[in-house]
C-alpha positions as CSV (number, residue, x, y, z in Angstrom):
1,X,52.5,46.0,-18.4
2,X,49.9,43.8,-20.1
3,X,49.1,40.3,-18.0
4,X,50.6,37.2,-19.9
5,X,47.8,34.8,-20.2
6,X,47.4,30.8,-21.2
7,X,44.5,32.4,-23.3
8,X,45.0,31.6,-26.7
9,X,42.2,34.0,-28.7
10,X,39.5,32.9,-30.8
11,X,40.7,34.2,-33.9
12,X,44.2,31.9,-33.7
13,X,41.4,28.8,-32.1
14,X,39.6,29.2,-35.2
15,X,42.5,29.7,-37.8
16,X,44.4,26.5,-35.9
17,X,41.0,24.4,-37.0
18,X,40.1,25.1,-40.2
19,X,43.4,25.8,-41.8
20,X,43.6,21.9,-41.7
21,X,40.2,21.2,-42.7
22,X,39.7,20.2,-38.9
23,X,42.3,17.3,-38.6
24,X,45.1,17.1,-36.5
25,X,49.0,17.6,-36.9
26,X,50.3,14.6,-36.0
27,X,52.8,12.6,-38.5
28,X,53.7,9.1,-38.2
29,X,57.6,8.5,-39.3
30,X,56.5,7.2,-42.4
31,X,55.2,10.9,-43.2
32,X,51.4,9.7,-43.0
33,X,48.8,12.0,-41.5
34,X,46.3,10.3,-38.7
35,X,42.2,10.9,-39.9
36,X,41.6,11.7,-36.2
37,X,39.0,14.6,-36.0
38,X,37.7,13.8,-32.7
39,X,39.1,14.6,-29.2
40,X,41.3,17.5,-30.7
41,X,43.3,19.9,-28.6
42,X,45.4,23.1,-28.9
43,X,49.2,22.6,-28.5
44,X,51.9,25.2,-28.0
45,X,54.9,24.1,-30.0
46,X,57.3,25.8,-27.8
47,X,55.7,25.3,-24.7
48,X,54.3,28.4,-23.1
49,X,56.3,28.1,-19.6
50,X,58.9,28.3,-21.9
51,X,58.0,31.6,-23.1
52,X,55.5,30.4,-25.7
53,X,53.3,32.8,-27.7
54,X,49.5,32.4,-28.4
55,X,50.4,33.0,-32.1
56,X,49.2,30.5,-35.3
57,X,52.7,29.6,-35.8
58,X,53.3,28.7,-32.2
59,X,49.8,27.0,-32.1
60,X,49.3,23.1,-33.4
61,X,46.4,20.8,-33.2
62,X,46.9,17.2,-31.7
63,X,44.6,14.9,-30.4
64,X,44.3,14.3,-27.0
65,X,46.2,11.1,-26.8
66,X,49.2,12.8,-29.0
67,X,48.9,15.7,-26.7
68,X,49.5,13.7,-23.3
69,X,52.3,11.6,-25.2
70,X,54.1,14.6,-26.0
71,X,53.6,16.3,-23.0
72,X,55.1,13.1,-20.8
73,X,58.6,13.1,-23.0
């Protein structure tokens, strides 16, 4: 059986980045997208300990603030 890793490969890395022309995913409630394209981070939308692949559609790209707000709900 295959090891599970965190990994998430450079193919998905690369196709997470560019397919948004290097901005993040985060939307405000008024459906406005932030111009953040510094301090950007790879996010599992289902979190991996909850069985979350390494696939593009699992895979979003926050910043690093977002990220740590998320992850502390």
């Amino acid at each position: 059986m295959a090891k599970v890793s965190r990994y998430i490969p450079k193919k998905v890395r690369y196709a997470a980045f560019t397919k948004l022309n290097h901005q993040y995913q985060f939307y405000s409630k008024s459906g406005k997208r932030s111009n953040e394209k510094r301090f950007l981070e790879l996010d599992h939308i289902k979190p991996y300990s909850k069985n979350g692949l390494n696939n593009l559609e699992n895979i979003q790209v926050l910043c690093s603030n977002h990220n740590k707000l998320k992850g502390s709900n």
